[in-house]
C-alpha positions in Angstrom: 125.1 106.2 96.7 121.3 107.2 97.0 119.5 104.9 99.5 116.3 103.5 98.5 113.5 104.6 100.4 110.0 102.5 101.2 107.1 103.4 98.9 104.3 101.7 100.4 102.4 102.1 96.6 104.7 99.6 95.2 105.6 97.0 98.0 102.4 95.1 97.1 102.1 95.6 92.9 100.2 92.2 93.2 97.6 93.6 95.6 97.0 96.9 93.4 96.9 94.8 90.2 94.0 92.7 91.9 92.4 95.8 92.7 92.7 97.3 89.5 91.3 94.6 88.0 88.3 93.8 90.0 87.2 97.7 89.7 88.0 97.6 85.9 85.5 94.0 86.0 83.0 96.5 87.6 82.6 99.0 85.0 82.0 101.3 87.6 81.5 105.1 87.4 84.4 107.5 89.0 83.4 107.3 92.9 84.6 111.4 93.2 82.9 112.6 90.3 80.0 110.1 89.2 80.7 110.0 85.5 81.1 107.2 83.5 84.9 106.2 83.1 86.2 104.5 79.6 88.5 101.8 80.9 90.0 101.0 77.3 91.5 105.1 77.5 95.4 104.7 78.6 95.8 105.6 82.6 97.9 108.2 81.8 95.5 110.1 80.2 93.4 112.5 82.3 89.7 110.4 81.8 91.8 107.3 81.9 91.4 104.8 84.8 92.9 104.7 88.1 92.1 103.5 91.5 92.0 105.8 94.5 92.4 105.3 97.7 90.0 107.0 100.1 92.0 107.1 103.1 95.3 107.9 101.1 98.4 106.2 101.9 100.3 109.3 102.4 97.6 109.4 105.8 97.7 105.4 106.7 95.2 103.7 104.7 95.9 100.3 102.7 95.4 99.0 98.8 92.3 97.2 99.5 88.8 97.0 98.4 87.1 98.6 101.2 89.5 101.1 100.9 90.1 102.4 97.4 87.3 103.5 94.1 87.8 103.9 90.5 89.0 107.3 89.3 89.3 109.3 86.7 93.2 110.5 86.7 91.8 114.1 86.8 90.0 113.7 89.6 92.3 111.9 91.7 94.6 114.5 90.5 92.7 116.9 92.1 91.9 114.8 95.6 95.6 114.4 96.1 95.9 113.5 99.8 92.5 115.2 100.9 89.4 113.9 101.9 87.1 112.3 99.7 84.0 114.6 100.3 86.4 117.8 99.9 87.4 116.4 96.5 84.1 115.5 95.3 83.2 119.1 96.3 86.0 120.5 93.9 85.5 118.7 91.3 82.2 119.5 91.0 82.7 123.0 91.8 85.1 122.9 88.4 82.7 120.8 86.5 80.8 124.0 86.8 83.1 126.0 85.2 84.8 127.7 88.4 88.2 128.6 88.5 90.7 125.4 88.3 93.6 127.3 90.4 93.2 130.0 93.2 94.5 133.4 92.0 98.8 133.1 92.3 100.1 135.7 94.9 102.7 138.0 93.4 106.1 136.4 94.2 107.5 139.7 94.9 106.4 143.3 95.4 105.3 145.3 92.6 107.2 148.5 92.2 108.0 151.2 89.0 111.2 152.0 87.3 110.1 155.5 88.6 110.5 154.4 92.1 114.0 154.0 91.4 
């Protein structure tokens, strides 16, 4: 039998739905990226509307207003558990047009059938 472990996300759904809600009443822009977010887009899709949490749970921080902004999935995608500033960085750095993934490493060493 799997044991249920404590996600912190969901223990307060009230709280984030309050949240959610007041940002969504603001109509404000993404705080990572500063573009205009379309609230009536689905939050599963990538310009849809999340909220963030600046101090991510994953590091200690709390669902609440002082902590948390409205986000574009994308972005938030791309802040993951890292600082805001570093994510605003990135994003912008993709915004204008650099790469969207570091260059994979080989997973193993090349070789030719010659080297047989």
């Amino acid at each position: 039998m799997a044991v249920k472990r404590f996600d912190p996300r969901k223990a307060n759904g009230y709280r984030r739905r309050k949240e959610q809600a007041r940002w969504r009443a603001s109509g404000a822009p993404c705080y990572i990226c500063g573009h205009p977010i379309d609230y009536s887009i689905p939050s599963t899709e990538p310009m849809g509307f999340v909220i963030d949490e600046t101090i991510p749970i994953a590091r200690g921080g709390r669902v609440c207003h002082a902590n948390s902004g409205p986000a574009h999935r994308w972005c938030n995608a791309i802040k993951g558990t890292r600082s805001l500033e570093w994510a605003r960085n990135e994003v912008a750095r993709r915004l204008r047009g650099g790469a969207t993934t570091p260059p994979a490493k080989p997973t193993s060493l090349q070789f030719d059938a010659s080297d047989w």
